[in-house]
C-alpha positions in Angstrom: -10.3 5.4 8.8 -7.4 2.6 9.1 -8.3 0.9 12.3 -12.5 1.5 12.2 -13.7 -0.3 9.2 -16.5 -1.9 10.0 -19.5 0.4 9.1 -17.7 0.4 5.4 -17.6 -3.2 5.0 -20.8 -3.8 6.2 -22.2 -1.2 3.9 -20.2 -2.9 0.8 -21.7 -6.4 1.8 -24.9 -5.4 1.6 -24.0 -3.9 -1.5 -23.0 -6.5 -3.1 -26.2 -8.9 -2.0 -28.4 -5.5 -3.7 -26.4 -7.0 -6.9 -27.0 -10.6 -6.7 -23.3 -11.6 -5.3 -22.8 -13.4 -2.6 -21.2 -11.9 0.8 -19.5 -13.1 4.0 -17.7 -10.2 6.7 -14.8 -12.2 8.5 -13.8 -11.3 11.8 -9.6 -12.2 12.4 -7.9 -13.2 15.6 -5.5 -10.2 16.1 -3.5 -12.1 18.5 -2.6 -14.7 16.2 -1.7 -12.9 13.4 0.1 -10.6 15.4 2.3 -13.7 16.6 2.9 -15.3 13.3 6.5 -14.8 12.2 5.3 -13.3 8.4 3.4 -10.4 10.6 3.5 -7.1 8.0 3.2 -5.1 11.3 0.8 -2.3 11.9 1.5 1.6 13.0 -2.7 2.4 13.9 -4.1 1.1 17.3 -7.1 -1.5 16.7 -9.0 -3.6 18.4 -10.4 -5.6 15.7 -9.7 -6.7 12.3 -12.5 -7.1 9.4 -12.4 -8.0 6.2 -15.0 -9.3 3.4 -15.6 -11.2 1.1 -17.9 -10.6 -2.1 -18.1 -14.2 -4.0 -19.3 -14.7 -7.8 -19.4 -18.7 -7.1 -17.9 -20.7 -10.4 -17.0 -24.9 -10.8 -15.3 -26.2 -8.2 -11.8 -26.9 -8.1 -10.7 -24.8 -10.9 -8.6 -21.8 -10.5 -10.3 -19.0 -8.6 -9.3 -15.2 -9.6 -9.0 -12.8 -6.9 -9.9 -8.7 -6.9 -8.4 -6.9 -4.1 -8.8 -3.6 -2.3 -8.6 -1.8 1.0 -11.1 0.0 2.2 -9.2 2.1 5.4 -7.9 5.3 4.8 -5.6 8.2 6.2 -6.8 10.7 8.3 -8.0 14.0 6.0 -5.5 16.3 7.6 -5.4 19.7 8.6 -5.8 21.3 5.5 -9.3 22.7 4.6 -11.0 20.5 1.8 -13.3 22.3 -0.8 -15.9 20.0 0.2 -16.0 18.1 3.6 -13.6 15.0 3.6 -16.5 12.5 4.0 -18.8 14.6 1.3 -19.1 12.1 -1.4 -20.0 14.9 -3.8 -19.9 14.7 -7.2 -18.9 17.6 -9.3 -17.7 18.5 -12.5 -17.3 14.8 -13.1 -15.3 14.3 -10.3 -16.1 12.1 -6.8 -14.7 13.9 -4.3 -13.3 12.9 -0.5 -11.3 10.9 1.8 -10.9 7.3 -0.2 -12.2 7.9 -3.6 -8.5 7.5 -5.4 -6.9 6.0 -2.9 -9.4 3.5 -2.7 -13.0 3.0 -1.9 -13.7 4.0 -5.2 -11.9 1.6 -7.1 -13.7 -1.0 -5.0 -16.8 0.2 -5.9 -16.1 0.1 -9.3 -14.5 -3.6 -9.3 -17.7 -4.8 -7.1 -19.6 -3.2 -10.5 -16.8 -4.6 -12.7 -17.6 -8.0 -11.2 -21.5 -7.9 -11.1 -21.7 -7.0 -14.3 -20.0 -10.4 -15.8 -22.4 -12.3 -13.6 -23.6 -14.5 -16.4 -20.7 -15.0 -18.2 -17.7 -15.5 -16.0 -16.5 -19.4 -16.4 -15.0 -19.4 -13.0 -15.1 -18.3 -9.1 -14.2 -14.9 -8.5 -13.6 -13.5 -5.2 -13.2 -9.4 -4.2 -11.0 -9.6 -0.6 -12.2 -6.0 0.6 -9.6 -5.6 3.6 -8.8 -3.2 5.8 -5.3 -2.0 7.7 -3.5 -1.5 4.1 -2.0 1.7 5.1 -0.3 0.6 7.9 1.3 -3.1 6.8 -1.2 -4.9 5.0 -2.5 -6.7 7.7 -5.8 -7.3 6.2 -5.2 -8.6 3.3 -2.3 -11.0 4.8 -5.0 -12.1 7.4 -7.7 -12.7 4.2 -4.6 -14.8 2.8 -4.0 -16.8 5.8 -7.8 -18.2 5.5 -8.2 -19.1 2.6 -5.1 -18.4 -0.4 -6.3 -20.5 -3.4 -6.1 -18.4 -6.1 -4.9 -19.0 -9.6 -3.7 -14.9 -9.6 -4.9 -11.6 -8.4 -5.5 -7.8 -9.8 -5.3 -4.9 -7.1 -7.2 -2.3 -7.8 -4.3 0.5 -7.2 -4.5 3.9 -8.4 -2.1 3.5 -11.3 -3.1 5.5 -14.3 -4.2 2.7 -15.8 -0.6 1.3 -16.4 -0.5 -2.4 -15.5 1.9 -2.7 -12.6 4.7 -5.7 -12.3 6.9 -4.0 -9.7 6.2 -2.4 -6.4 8.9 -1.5 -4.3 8.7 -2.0 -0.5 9.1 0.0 2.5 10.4 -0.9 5.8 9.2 1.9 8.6 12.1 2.5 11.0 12.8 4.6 14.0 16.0 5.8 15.3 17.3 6.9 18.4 20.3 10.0 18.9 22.2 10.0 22.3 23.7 13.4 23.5 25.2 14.8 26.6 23.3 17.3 28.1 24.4 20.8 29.7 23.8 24.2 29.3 23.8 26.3 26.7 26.1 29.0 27.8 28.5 25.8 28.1 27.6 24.1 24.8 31.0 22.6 24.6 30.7 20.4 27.7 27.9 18.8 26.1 27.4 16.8 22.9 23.9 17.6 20.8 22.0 14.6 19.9 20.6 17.5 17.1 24.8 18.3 15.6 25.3 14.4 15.6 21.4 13.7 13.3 22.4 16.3 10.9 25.6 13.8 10.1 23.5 10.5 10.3 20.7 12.5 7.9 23.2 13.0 5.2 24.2 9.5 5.8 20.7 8.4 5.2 21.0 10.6 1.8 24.2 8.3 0.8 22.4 5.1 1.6 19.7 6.6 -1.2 22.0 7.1 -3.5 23.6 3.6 -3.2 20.0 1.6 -3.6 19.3 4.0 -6.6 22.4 3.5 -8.6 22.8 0.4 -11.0 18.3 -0.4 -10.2 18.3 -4.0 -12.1 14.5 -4.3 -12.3 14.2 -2.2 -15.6 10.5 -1.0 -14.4 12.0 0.1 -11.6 14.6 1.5 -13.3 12.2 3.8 -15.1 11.0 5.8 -12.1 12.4 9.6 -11.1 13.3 7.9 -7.6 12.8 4.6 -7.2 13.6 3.7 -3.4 13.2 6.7 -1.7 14.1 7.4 1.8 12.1 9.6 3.7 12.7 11.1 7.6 9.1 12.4 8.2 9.2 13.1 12.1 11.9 14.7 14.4 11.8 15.4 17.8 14.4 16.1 20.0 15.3 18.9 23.0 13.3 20.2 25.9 14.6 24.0 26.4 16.3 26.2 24.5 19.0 27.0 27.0 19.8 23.4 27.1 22.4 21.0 24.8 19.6 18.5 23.8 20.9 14.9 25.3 18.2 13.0 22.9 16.8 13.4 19.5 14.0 10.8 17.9 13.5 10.2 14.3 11.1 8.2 12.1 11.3 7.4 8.4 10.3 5.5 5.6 12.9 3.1 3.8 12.7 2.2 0.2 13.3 -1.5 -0.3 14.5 -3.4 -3.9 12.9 -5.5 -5.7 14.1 -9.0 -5.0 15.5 -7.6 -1.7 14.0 -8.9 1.6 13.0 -7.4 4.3 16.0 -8.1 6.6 18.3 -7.1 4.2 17.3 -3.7 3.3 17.3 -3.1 7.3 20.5 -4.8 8.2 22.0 -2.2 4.6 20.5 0.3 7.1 21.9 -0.6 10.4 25.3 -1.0 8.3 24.9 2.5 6.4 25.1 4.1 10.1 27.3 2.1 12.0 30.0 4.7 12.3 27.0 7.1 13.8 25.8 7.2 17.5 21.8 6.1 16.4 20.2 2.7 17.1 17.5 1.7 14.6 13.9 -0.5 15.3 12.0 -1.4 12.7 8.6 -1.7 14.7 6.1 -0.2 12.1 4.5 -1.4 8.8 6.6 -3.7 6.6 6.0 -3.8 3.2 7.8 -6.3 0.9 8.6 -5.2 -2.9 6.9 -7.5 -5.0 7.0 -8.6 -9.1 5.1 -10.7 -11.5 6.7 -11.3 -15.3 5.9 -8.6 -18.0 5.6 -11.9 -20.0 3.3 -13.9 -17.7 -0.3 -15.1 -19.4 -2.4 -13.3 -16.6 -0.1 -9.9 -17.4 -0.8 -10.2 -20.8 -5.0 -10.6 -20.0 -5.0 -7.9 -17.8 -3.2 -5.5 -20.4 -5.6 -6.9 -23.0 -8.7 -6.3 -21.1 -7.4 -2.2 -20.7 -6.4 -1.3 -23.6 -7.4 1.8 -25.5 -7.5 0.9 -29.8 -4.9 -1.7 -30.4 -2.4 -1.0 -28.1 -2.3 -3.0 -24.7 -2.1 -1.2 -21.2 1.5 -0.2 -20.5 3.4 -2.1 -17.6 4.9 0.1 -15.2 6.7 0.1 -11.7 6.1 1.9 -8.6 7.9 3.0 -5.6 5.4 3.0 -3.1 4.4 -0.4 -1.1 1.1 -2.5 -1.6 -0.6 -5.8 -1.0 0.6 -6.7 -4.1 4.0 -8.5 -2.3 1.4 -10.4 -0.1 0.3 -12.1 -3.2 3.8 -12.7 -4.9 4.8 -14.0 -1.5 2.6 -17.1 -2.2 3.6 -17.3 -5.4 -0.2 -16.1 -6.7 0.6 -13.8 -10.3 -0.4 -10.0 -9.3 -0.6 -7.4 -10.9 -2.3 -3.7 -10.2 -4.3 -1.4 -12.2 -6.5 1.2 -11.3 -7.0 4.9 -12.0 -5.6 8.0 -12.1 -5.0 10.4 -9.4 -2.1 9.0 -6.7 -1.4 12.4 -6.8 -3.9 12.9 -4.9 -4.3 10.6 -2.3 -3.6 11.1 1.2 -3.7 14.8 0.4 -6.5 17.5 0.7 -9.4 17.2 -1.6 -8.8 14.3 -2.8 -10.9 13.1 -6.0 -11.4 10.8 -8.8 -12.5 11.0 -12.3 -16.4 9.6 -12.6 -15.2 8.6 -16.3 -12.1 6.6 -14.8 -14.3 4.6 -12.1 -16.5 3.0 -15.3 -13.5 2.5 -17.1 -11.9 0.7 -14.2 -15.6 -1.2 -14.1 -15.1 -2.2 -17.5 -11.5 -3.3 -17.4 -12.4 -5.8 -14.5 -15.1 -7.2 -16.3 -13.2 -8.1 -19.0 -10.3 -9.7 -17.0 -13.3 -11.6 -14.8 -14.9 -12.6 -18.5 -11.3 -13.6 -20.1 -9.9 -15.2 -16.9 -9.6 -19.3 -17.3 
């Protein structure tokens, strides 16, 4: 899971070697990234950070294409799975467990993808297998930080096989109610920190409603929701007789494309100013992230997963990715992958067999057409 990767990676190098690529497992200085001012922040407790790297070695000096993936993954949950979360089984042409959308399995399949065009790739192709996507991308920004020479990049996302240009961010925050405590029989000499969040929550649906209306990126545009925001946790009160004096909420914060970071959280901070909350923004950080619909590598990657004469669609999604980490540095990204984000992070959680070798395919024929 996100935060104990190493028995994965190690088990993909070796993989990889089995195929006749080359493979080197990086070990990062967590204090140093952790102090750099472009930190993507982190919400899982680690005490190390891994990440390899699976080489098919081409001329020197000319561009380099990167693969990308992240091999750390939610906890399975509560719910009961069909088949154990860690089962691997495969059954009615399905892979089934923690990871297989969402996305050990698409690395798999790109290592495949990448082995296979062995002999006729004409240039250096590197798969960054990183860990800590889930909570900030620190993985991949670490992998970037070493070493970020790469003429463009595809991330192996779960996204039906629709080419993505334009992930949304999101921007973890937590907020804080302040109350007055006394008891209940004397509610009224109190003030509940519970009464004042439901007025900041329907605040928070406003602010929704504002970053949804008028969406200029017309991929984004196309989406049911395209920066949602989402309280998942609430606590607040200690007894029932008692006017809670303190209420805690955590959420998730959509943020535009071509917004920063600082932006979408000071819309925030403004959205609730009239409300008795203070905001941190102390968890992952997720930039939102494009590359042209027009742009040479977007047009190979479509190309190389088509079906008949059609190219792949482009789409946009709302969720965030290491995708922005790329586009940061001004590397073309784009991601493709299977289907089934349905089904990620949720109880038995599967992938097609049939999508995994098409998603093989497709990155051989990116690796083979990339120049």
């Amino acid at each position: 899971m996100t935060g104990d990767e190493r028995a994965v990676l190690e088990r993909l190098g070796e993989m990889a070697i089995g195929l006749g690529l080359e493979a080197e497992l990086h070990e990062y200085d967590l204090a140093r990234l952790r102090a750099h001012p472009a930190y993507p922040g982190e919400e899982t407790p680690r005490t190390e950070l891994l990440g390899l790297n699976v080489t098919l070695p081409g001329p020197a000096g000319a561009p380099r294409l990167c693969l990308n993936g992240h091999l750390d993954v939610v906890a399975p949950g509560g719910e009961g799975w069909r088949h154990g979360p860690w089962s691997g089984v495969v059954e009615g042409g399905f892979l089934h467990g923690r990871g297989s959308v969402d996305m050990k399995g698409a690395v798999a399949a790109a290592l495949h993808g990448l082995a296979a065009a062995r002999d006729s790739a004409s240039r250096e192709v590197v798969l960054l297998a990183v860990a800590s996507e889930e909570d900030g991308g620190l993985g991949t920004f670490a992998a970037l930080e070493r070493d970020d020479r790469y003429g463009a990049c595809v991330v192996v996302e779960p996204t039906r096989f629709g080419v993505v240009c334009a992930q949304g961010g999101a921007l973890t925050f937590t907020g804080e109610v302040r109350g007055r405590g006394a008891h209940a029989a004397a509610r009224l000499e109190g003030a509940s920190a519970i009464d004042a969040y439901v007025a900041i929550h329907a605040a928070l649906a406003e602010h929704e409603h504002r970053l949804n209306d008028h969406v200029a990126n017309p991929l984004m545009r196309a989406l049911e929701l395209p920066y949602p925001i989402s309280v998942g946790r609430i606590e607040g009160g200690e007894w029932s007789s008692s006017v809670p004096d303190r209420l805690r909420f955590e959420g998730r914060l959509g943020v535009r494309v071509g917004e920063s970071l600082d932006e979408a959280a000071a819309a925030l901070v403004e959205a609730l100013r009239d409300h008795p909350v203070s905001l941190s923004f102390d968890g992952g950080r997720f930039g939102a992230g494009e590359t042209p619909v027009d742009h040479p590598f977007t047009r190979l990657v479509r190309e190389s997963f088509s079906q008949g004469d059609e190219p792949a669609p482009v789409r946009g999604v709302a969720y965030g990715a290491d995708m922005r980490l790329f586009c940061d540095r001004g590397i073309p990204c784009v991601m493709v992958g299977t289907a089934g984000i349905e089904l990620a992070h949720a109880a038995d959680e599967r992938v097609a067999v049939a999508d995994l070798v098409r998603l093989a395919a497709g990155v051989r024929a990116v690796v083979e057409g990339f120049s």
